[in-house]
Each structure stands twice: as C-alpha cells, then as structure tokens.
N, C-alpha and C positions, 0 to 999 in steps of 0.2 A: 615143698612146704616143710619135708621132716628136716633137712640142712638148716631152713629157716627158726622154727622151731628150736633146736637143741644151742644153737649161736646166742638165742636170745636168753635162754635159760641159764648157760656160762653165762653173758654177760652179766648178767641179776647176781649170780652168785659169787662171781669174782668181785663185783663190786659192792657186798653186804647188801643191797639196798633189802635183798628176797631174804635173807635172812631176819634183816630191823623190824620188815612187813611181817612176819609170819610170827616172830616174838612179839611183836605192839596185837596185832588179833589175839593172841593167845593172853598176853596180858588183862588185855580189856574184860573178854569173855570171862577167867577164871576171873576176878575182882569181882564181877557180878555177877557170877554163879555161887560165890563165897559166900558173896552178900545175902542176896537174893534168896537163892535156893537151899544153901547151907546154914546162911545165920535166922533169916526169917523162916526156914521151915518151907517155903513154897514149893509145890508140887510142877510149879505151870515154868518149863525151860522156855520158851518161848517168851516169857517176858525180861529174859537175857539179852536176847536177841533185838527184841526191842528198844532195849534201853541202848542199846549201842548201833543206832542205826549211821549215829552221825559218823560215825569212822571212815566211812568213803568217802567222804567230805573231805577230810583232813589229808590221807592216805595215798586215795587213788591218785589225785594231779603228781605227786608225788612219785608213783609208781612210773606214770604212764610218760611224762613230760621228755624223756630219752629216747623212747622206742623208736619213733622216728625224726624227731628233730635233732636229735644228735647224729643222727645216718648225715641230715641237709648241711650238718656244721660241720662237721668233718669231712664232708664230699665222700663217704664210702657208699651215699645212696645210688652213684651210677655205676659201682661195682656190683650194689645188688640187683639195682634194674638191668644189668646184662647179661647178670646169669640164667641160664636156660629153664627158669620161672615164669610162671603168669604172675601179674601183680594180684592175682584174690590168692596164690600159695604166700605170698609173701604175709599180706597183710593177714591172713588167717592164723597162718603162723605165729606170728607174732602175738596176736590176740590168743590163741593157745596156751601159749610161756606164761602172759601175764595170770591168764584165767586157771591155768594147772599150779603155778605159786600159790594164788589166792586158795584152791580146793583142796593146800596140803592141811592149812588150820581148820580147815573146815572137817578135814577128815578127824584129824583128831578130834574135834568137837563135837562128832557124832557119840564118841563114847560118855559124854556127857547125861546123856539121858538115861542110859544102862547105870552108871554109877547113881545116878540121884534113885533109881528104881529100885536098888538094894536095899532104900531106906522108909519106902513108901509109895504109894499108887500112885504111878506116874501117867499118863496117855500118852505113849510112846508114838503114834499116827500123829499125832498135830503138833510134836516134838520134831519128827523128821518130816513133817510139810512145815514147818518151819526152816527150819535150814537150810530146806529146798527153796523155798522163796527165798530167802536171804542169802544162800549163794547165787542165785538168778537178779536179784538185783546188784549185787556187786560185778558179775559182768556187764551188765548193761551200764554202770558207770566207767566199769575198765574198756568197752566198747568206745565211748564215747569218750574218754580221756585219750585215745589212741586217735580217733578221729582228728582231735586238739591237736595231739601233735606232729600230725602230717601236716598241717595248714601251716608251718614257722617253723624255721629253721633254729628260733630260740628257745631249751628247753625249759628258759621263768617263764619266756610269755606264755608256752603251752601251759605248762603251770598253774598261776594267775588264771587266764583263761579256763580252765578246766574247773579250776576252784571256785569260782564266779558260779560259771554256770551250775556246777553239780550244788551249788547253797542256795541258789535262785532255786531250783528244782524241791531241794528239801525241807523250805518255806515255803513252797507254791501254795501250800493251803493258805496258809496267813496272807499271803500276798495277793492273791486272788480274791480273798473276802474283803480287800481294800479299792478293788472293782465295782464301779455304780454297775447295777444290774440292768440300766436302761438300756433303750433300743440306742440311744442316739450315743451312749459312748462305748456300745460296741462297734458301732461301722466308725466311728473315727479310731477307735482301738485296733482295728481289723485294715483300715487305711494307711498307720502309721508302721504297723505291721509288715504289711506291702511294701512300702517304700524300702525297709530296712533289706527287706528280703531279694528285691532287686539291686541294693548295695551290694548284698554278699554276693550276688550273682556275677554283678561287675565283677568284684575281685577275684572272683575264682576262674572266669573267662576271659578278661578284659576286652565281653565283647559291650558296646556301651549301647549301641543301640538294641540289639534282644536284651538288655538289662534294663530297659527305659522301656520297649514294646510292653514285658511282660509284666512291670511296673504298672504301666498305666490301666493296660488290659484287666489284672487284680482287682487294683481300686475302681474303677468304673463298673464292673460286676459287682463289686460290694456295694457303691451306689448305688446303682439300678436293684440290685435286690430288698435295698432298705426302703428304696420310694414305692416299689410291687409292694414286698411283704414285710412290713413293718415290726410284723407284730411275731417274726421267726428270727429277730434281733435283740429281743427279751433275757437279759442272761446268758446270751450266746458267747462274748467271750468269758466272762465269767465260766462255763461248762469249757470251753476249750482250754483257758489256763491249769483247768482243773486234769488234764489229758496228762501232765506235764510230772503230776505229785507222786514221781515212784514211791519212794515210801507209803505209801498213804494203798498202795496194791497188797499192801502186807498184811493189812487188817482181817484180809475171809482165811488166812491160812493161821494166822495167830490164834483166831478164833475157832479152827477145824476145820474150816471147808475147803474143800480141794477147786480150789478158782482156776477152771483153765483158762479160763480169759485171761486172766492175770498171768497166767504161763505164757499164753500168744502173745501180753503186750511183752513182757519183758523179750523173748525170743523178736520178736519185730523191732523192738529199742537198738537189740544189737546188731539186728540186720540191716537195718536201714545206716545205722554207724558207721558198721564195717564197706557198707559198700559206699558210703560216702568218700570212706578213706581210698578204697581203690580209685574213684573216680577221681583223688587229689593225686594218686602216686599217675594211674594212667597222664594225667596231664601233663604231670611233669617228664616221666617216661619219652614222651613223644613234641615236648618244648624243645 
C-alpha cells in the first residue's frame, strides 16, 4: 500500500493537477473568507464552507478520472495487479494520495478560524466540526470518483460519469421534491430502479441470468409488498432519494452539533465505494 501510495502522489505532482487542486481550494476559500468574514464582519467560518460546497462537483471527476482508468489505457494495471499486493493495498492507497492532497488545503484552512479569532468571538468547536465534515464529505466524493474510474478504461468518461453523478447527488434535495410522494410512484420508481440495477449487474459480471434472476426477484418483492403494505410506500422513495443528499449531512455540524450519524454515513459512502472498487480491480485481476 505505502509503494502504492507514494507512485500515486509523484504522479499528481509531476503532473501539476495536486498542485491546480490545492491552489483552486485555497482560492475559493480565501475569496469567501474575504468576503464573508473579512468584509461583512462575520464571526460564523462555517458559512465559508458552505458557500463552497459545490467544488467537488467541478473538482473531484477531475482529480479522480486518472487514478485508475489510465493504469486500464496504458496497460500498466497488470503490472500493478502482480505485484505482491492485495487489491484493497492498492486501491486504499490510492484513495489515500487523492484524500492526503485534498487534507493539505484543508490543513492550511484550519488556520483560518485562529486568524478571524484575533478580531472577534469566534466558536472555534463548530469552526473545526466544520471542516471536519467538509473534509469527510470530500472524501466520500473522492471515494466514489475512484470507484468511477475503475469501471473504464477512459479517463472523460470516468470524468462525465463521476460529474453526473456527484451534481445528481448535490441537487438531490431539489430533485427529490419533484417525486410524487404516492404509494403508487414509489413501487414503479423502486421497479425501474431494479431493472437498472440488474443492468449494472450484467455489466460488471456478464452473468445474464443472475442479472435477470435478481432483477425480477427485486421487483416482484416490491410488488408483493405494495399489494400487502400499501400504505409503507407513502414517500418511500421520496425518503430514499433523500439518503443520497451528502451536502444536505452538513447542516447539524454547521449548526454545532457533533452528528455522528453523519460521521458513520460519510465513513460508509466510502466504504462501500472503495470496496466496490476492489471488487472491479478483483474481477479484472482474475479475467
């Protein structure tokens, strides 16, 4: 993991991208810490933070689009898959690189709240559970921008792809409240669902009948549960799109409360990420 690790770290920086990353954060941030805290007077650093949620949006596809689809374009990924590594060193590693990049602006940003405290009462506690959430949601998007680009060997389409979904995610509120809250278009939302999800399943096994078994198996339990319980389809997906709004986790630490929940979801975004990714390199590994 540490060989892994330190290859991926040269790479970023021989190729500028860790330094563009790490100047565009520190830009953004200082602009609206000028702004915000400097010109308006404000005491609350956190709504810095705030205002700059969407940068992982733009940022991470960016970042992450190389890490392994350029290993699949280059062919040097079956030089990594034979060195005497497990694939969870590899891909851990690699999600380390991207995530120690991201925690170097971060580090410097913690001095932020010392500086504004020189000038006025600040609440330094909900200043750095601030940051703390806001670095935790930037790995969970660097998590799953890594995921993206083990599936494709091409680092736009990882790209695109990663971009997509990390905007779908950062309007999930919006997007979600354009969801009838009825029973009847959550099981056909929850059916359509299904189907997609035994697509992705084909594609990642090409096995077509457990991708068609577990297909059908889904939606026939979402039927069956909607002719039983009716009335436990009320908003159901509406609440499930809503599982989806990381940003939207940001709110009890903005506000001072220390949300471990909020801690577990993000730590589980990128657990279940990362091990999705091994489970892409394993297949390949052994293709």
């Amino acid at each position: 993991m540490g060989a892994v690790y330190r290859k991926e770290m040269r790479s970023y920086l021989v190729s500028m991208i860790g330094y563009v990353f790490i100047a565009f954060i520190l830009l953004m941030m200082s602009f609206y810490f000028a702004y915000l805290n400097l010109n308006l007077a404000s005491p609350r650093f956190e709504a810095v933070l705030e205002s700059i949620r969407f940068v992982f949006v733009i940022f991470v596809p960016i970042l992450t689009m190389r890490v392994l689809a350029e290993e699949k374009k280059q062919r040097t990924d079956q030089l990594l898959l034979t060195l005497p590594l497990t694939v969870s060193d590899i891909v851990v590693g690699k999600f380390l690189a991207v995530a120690t990049l991201f925690a170097v602006p971060m580090g410097i940003v913690c001095l932020y709240p010392l500086i504004l405290a020189r000038y006025g009462q600040v609440n330094l506690a909900v200043a750095y559970m601030s940051i703390l959430s806001f670095f935790l949601l930037g790995c969970a998007n660097i998590a799953i921008g890594l995921f993206f680009s083990s599936i494709t060997e091409n680092p736009i389409i990882a790209a695109v792809v990663s971009f997509v979904v990390l905007l779908v995610c950062y309007l999930m509120d919006d997007l979600s409240s354009m969801v009838p809250n009825t029973a009847s278009a959550s099981v056909i939302s929850f059916a359509v669902l299904f189907a997609l999800l035994a697509a992705v399943l084909y594609n990642l096994t090409r096995d077509l009948w457990g991708a068609v078994i577990t297909g059908a198996f889904l939606i026939t339990a979402d039927v069956c549960l909607f002719i039983f319980k009716r009335t436990m389809f009320e908003g159901l997906f509406h609440r499930f799109l809503n599982m989806f709004y990381m940003t939207g986790r940001l709110e009890n630490f903005f506000n001072g409360i220390l949300d471990i929940s909020g801690v577990v979801y993000f730590l589980s975004i990128i657990g279940v990420a990362l091990f999705m990714t091994m489970q892409t390199l394993n297949k390949r590994r052994w293709s």
